[in-house]
C-alpha positions in Angstrom: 7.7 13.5 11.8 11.2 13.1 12.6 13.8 15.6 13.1 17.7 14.9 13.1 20.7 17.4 13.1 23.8 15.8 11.1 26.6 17.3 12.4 30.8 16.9 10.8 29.0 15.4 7.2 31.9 16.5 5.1 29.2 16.1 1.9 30.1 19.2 -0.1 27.5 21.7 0.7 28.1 21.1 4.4 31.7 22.2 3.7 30.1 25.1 1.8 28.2 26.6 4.8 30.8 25.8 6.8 33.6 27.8 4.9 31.6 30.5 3.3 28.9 31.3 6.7 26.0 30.8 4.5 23.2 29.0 5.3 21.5 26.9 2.3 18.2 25.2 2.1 18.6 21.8 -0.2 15.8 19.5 -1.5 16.4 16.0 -1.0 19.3 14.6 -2.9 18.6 12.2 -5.4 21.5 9.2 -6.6 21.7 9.1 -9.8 21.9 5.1 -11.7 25.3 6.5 -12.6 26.3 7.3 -8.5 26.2 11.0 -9.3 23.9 13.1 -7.0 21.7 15.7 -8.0 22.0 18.4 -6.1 19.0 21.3 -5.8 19.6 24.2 -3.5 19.4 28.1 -2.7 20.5 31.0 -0.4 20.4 34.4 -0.2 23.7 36.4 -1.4 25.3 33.4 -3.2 28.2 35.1 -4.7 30.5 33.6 -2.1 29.1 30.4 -2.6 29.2 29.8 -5.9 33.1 31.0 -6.4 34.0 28.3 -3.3 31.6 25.6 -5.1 33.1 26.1 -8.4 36.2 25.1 -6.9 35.1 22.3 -5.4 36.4 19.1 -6.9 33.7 17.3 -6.2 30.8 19.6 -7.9 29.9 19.1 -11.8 27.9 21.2 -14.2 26.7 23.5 -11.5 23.8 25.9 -12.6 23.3 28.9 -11.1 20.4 31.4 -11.3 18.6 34.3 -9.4 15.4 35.3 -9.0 14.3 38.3 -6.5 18.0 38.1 -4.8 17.6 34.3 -4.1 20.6 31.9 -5.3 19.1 29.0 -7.4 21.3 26.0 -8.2 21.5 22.2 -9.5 24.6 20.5 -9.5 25.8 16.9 -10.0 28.3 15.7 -6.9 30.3 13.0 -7.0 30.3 12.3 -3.3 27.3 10.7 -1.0 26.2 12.3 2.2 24.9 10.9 5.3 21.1 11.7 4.5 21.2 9.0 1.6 21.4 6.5 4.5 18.7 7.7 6.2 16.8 7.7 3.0 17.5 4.4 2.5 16.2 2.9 5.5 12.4 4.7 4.9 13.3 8.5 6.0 10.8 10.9 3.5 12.8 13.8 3.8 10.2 17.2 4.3 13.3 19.6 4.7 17.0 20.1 4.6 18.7 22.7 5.8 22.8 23.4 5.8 24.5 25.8 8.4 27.9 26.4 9.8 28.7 22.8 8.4 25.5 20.9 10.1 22.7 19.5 8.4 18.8 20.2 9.7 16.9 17.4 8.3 13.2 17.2 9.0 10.5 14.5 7.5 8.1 11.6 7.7 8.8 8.2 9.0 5.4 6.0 8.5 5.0 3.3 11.2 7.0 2.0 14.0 9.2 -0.7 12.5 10.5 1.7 9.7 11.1 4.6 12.6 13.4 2.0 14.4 15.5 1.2 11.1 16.0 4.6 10.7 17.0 5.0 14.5 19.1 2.0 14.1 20.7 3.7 10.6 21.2 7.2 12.4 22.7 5.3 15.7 25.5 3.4 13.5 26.5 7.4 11.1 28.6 9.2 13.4 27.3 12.8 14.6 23.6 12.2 13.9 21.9 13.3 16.5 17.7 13.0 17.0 16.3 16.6 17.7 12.7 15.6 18.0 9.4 12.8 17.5 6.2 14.4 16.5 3.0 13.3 15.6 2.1 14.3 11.9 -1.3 16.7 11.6 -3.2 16.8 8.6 -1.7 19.8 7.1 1.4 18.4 7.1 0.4 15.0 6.0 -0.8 17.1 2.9 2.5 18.8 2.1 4.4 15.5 2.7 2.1 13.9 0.1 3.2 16.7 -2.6 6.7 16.9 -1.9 6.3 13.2 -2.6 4.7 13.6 -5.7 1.6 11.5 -4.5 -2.3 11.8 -5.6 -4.4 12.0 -1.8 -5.8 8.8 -3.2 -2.4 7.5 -3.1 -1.2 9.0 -0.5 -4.2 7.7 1.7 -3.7 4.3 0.3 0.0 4.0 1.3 -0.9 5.4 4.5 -3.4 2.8 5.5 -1.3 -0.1 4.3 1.3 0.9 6.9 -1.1 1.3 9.7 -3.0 -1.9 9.4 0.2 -3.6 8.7 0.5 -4.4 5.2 4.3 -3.6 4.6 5.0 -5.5 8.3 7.1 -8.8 7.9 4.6 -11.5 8.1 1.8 -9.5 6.8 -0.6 -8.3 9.5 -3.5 -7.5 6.8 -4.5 -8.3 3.2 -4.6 -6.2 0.4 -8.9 -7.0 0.7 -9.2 -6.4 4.1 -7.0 -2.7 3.6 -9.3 -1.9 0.3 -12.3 -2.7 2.6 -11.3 0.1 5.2 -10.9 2.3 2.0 -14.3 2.0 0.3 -12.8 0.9 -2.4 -11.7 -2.6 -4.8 -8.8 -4.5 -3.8 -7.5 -3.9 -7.3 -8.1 -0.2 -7.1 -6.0 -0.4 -4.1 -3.3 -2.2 -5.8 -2.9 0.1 -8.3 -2.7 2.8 -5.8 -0.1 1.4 -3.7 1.8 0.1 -7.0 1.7 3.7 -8.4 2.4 5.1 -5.3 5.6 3.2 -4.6 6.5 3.9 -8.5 6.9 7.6 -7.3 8.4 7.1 -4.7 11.2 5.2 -5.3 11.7 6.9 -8.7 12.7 9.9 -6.2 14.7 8.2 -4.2 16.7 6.1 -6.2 17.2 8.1 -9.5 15.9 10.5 -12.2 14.9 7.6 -14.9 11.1 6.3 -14.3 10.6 4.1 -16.7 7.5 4.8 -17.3 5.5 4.1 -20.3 4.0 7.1 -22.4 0.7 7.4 -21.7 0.7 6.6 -18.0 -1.5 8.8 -15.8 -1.8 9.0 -12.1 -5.1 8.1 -10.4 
């Protein structure tokens, strides 16, 4: 797990916190095929909020609705923030968190290599700073694996690959030798891994999935 603290991202809900004092937790920000970002967010006492987002330039079609004095939103923005880039180089945001203009990101970064490209892509965004490095426990492993939108069986599929080396540039491990550690077929695990990395670039990189009716996870 990986922790970072964005701070001066003039993205529109950092400018939000920032003008209005509210503090707003966001899911992760998906880009849109069209370069729109969907937005997803909420706060207590929004009233302030929403009058300074609805005259924000840079918000569309923002929804708005309440339940038990909590501020639910989803808006389209036409400007990128500085936790796209992160996202980009293999950062699986767990958390996101907007106050007084800052940004609280927390999340997963599997293996080594993909921890130093997201280093590397943090050390080149001015005002991102690295809070903390912590070993992921089981528990959290879990919660990673259903913000994700993975099976366990997926999820523990991925998870292997990166450890023995599958993803690392040349390839430590073959997709037999990682299905032997599993238990299970090398085309089981293929189909894991294939349906794994489905979901999770369908997250990251837009709404469309293109998946075909019938399709169902393992």
């Amino acid at each position: 797990m990986v922790e970072f603290r964005i701070e001066g991202d003039d993205c529109p809900l950092a400018d939000a916190s920032s003008a209005t004092g509210t503090s707003i937790e966001a899911a992760p920000p998906l880009l849109r095929d069209d370069h729109n970002v969907l937005l997803r967010f909420s706060t207590r006492g929004g009233e302030e909020l929403s009058d300074y987002l609805d005259g924000d330039d840079r918000i569309r079609y923002l929804y708005q609705s309440v339940t038990d004095g909590r501020y639910n939103y989803r808006c389209l923005s036409l400007q990128q923030c500085v936790v796209h880039k992160l996202i980009s180089a293999g950062f699986m945001v767990e958390s996101l968190t907007y106050r007084d203009g800052n940004a609280i990101l927390a999340g997963a970064v599997v293996g080594h290599d993909i921890l130093q490209t997201v280093m590397e892509t943090a050390g080149e965004t001015v005002g991102v700073k690295l809070q903390r490095v912590y070993a992921l426990r089981a528990t959290e492993d879990a919660s990673i694996a259903q913000q994700w939108d993975l099976t366990p069986a997926q999820a523990e599929s991925l998870r292997y690959a990166v450890e023995m080396g599958y993803f690392v540039v040349p390839r430590q491990t073959t997709a037999s030798e990682v299905a032997a550690e599993l238990g299970i077929s090398k085309s089981a695990f293929l189909e894991r891994l294939h349906r794994a990395q489905h979901s999770l670039f369908t997250q990251l990189f837009g709404d469309a999935d293109g998946g075909r009716p019938g399709d169902s996870k393992e």
